[in-house]
C-alpha positions in Angstrom: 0.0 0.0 0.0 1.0 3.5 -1.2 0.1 6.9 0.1 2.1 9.6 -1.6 0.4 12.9 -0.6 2.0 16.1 -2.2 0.8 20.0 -2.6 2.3 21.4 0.9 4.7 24.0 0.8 5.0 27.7 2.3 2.2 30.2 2.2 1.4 33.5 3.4 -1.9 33.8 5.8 -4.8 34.0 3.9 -4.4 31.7 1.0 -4.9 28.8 -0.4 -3.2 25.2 -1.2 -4.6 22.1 -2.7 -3.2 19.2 -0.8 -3.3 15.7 -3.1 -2.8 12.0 -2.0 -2.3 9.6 -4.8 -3.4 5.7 -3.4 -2.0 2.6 -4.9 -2.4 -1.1 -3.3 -5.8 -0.7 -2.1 -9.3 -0.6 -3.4 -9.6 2.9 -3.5 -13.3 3.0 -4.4 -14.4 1.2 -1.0 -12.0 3.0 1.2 -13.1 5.5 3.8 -9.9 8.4 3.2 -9.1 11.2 6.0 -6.3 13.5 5.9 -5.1 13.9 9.2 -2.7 17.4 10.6 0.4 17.3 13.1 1.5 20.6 14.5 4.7 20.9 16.2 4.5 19.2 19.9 1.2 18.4 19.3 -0.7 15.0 19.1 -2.4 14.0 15.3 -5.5 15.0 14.5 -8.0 14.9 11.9 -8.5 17.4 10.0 -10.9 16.1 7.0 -12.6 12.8 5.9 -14.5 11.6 2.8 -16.4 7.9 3.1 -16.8 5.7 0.1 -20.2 7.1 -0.6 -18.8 10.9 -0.3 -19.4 11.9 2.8 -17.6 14.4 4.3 -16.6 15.7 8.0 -13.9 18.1 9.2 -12.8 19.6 12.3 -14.3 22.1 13.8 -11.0 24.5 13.0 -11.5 23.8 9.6 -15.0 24.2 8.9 -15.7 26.8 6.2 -12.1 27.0 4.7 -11.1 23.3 3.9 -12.6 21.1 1.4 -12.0 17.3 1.0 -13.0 15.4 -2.4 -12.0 12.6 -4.0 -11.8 11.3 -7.4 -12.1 7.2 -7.8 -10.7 7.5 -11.3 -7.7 8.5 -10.4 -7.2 6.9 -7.0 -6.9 10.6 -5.3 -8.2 12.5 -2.6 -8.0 16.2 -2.0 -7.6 18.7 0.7 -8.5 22.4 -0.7 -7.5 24.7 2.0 -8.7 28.0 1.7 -8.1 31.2 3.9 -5.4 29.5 5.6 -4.4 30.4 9.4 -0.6 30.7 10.7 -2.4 27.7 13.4 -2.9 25.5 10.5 0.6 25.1 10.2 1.1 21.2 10.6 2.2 18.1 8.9 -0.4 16.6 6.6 -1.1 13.2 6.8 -3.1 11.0 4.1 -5.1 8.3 5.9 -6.9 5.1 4.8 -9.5 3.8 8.0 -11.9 1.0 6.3 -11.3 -0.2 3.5 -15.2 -2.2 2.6 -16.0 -3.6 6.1 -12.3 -4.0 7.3 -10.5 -1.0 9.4 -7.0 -0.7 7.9 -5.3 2.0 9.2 -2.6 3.4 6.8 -0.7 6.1 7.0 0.9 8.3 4.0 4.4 10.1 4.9 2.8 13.3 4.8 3.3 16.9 3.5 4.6 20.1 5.3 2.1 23.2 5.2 3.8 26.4 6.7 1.8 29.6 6.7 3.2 32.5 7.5 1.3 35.5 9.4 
């Protein structure tokens, strides 16, 4: 199983970044996808998730400026972050839970987002 996520970089406050995780190894079309953030000294969290029949929950932090999509053609899910906060600074993490009735639990090396303010 393959997660490559990609997209992060630096930003200033206020804009915007399109986070993308490319799956391979799993059955992409039956697996519930989150992406998950890691600020410094701080425990994992989700930040986003999108179930198999499109679904979609996010954090409370998050709410309003982040959108998560996915696209079973290509295997890929998205994170559109919009109106991004210096506190949203964090390592992104692509994450697959259950996969059809099974609860996987695999975790993609993850993307650095830095916002400045």
């Amino acid at each position: 199983v393959q997660l490559q996520a990609s997209g992060g970089g630096l930003v200033q406050a206020g804009g915007s970044l399109r986070l993308s995780c490319v799956a391979s190894g799993i059955m992409f079309g039956i697996s519930d996808m989150d992406w998950y953030c890691q600020a410094p000294g701080k425990q994992r969290e989700v930040a986003a998730g999108i179930n198999i029949g499109g679904s979609t929950n996010y954090a409370d932090s998050v709410k309003g400026r982040f959108t998560v999509s996915r696209d079973t053609s290509k295997n890929t899910v998205y994170l559109q972050m919009n109106s991004l906060k210096a506190e949203d600074t964090a390592v992104y993490y692509c994450h697959v839970g259950r996969v059809g009735l099974i609860w996987r639990n695999y975790w993609g090396q993850g993307t650095q987002v830095t916002v400045s303010s």
